[in-house]
C-alpha positions in Angstrom: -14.2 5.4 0.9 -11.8 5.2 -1.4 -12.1 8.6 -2.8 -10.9 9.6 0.8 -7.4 6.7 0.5 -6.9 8.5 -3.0 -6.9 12.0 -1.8 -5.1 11.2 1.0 -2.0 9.7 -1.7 -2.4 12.6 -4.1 -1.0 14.2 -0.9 2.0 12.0 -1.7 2.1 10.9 -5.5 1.7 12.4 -9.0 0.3 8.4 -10.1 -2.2 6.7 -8.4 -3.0 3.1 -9.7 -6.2 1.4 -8.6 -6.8 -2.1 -9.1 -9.7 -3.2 -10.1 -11.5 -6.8 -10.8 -10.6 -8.3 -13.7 -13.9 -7.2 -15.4 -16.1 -4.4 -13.6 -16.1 -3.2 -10.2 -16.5 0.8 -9.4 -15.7 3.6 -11.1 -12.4 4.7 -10.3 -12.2 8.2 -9.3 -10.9 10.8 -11.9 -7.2 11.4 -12.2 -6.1 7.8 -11.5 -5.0 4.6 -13.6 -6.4 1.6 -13.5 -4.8 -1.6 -13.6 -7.0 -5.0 -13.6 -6.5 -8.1 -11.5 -5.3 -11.0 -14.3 -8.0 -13.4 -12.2 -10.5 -12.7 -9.7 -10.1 -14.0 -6.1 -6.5 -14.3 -6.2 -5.9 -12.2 -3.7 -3.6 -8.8 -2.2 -0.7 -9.7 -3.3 -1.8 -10.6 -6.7 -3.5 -7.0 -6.8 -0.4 -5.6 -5.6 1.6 -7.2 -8.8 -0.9 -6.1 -11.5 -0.8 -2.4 -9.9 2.9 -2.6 -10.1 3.2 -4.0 -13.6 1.8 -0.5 -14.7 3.1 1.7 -12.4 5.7 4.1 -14.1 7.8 6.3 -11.0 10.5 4.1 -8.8 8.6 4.0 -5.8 5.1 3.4 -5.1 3.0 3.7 -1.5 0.7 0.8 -1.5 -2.5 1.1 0.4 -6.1 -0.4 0.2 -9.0 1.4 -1.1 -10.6 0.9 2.2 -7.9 3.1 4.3 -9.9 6.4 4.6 -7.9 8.0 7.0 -4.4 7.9 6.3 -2.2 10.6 7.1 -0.6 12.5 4.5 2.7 13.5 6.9 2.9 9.7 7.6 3.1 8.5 3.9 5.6 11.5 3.4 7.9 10.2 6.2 7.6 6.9 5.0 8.7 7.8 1.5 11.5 10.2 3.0 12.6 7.0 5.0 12.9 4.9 1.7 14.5 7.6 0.1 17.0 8.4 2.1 18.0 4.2 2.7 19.2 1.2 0.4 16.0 -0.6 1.7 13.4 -2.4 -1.2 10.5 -1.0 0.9 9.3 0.9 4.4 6.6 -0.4 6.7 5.1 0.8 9.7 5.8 -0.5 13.0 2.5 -1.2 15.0 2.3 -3.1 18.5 5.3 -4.7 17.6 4.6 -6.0 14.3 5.4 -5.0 10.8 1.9 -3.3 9.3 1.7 -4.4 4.9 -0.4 -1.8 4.7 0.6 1.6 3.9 4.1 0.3 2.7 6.1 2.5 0.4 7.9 0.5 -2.1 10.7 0.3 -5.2 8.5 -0.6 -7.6 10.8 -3.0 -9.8 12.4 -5.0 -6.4 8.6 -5.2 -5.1 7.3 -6.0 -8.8 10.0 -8.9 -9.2 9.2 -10.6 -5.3 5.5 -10.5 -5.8 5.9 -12.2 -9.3 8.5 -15.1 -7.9 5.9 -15.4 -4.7 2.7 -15.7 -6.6 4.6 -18.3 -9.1 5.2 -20.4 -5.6 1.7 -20.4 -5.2 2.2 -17.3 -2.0 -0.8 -14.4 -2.2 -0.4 -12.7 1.3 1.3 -8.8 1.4 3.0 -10.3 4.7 5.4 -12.6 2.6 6.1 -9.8 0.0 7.6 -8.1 3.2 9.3 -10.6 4.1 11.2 -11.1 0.9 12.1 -7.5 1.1 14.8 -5.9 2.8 11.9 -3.5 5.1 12.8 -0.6 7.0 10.2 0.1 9.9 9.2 2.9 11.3 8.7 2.8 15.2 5.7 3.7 16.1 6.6 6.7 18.6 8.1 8.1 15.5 5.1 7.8 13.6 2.3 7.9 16.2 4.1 11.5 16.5 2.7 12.5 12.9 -0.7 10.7 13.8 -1.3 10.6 17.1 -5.1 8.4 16.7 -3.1 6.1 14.6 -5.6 6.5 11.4 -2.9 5.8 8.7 -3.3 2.0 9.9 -7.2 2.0 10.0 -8.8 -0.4 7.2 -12.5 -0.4 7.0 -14.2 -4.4 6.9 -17.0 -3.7 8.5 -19.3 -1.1 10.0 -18.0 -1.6 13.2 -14.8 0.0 11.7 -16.1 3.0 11.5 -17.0 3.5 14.7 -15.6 5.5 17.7 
């Protein structure tokens, strides 16, 4: 599975960062740096940070390993969209609700928030939004480019898979 998220952001970036456990976990797949959680279980946002303390462009698309079907013309508008704005990061708009996952982000605003929330004791992707200044996508605009509405799809359990 997530050999399928990181082909889907080599559509999209020349660095891929995977975060890992702090000690083992799998084998990341070839091409990609790793980054390591400082502590385990302390959750997305903490992830998030270590993946950004390494992470060497000005934006980054953050996704989880267990999106397999993200659309590459999706990230691509998304990173157009932060491009082409003032805004520390773009989201998705799904059902009426900001999606934290995929989120294209400027890496040092995004590195700086997550640092300042997980010193306040804060570990969710949500608040890192919310500390942002986000533009979002509607989803007409990007259900156009992904019409099942894969991008958004995060695998938990079997039953995610499933028609």
């Amino acid at each position: 599975m997530l050999e399928r998220a990181v082909a889907a952001l080599r559509g999209v970036c020349d660095e891929i960062v995977v975060v890992l456990p702090p000690e083992g976990g799998p084998g990341p797949p070839a091409g990609v740096r790793v980054a390591r959680d400082a502590a385990p279980g302390e959750g997305p946002l903490a992830g998030l940070h270590a993946g950004l303390a390494v992470a060497t462009r000005e934006l980054a698309v953050v996704a989880g390993g267990d999106m397999p079907d993200m659309q590459i013309a999706v990230l691509d508008a998304m990173l157009r969209e932060l491009q082409g704005s003032g805004s520390d990061a773009v989201a998705l708009l799904d059902d009426g609700r900001v999606r934290p996952l995929p989120a294209v982000v400027r890496v040092a605003a995004a590195r700086d928030a997550a640092g300042t929330l997980l010193g306040g004791g804060r570990r969710r992707l949500r608040e890192l939004l919310d500390a942002l200044a986000v533009r979002a996508i509607d989803e007409t605009t990007w259900r156009e480019l992904d019409p099942a509405g894969t991008t958004l799809l995060d695998v938990d359990v079997q039953a995610d898979l499933a028609p």
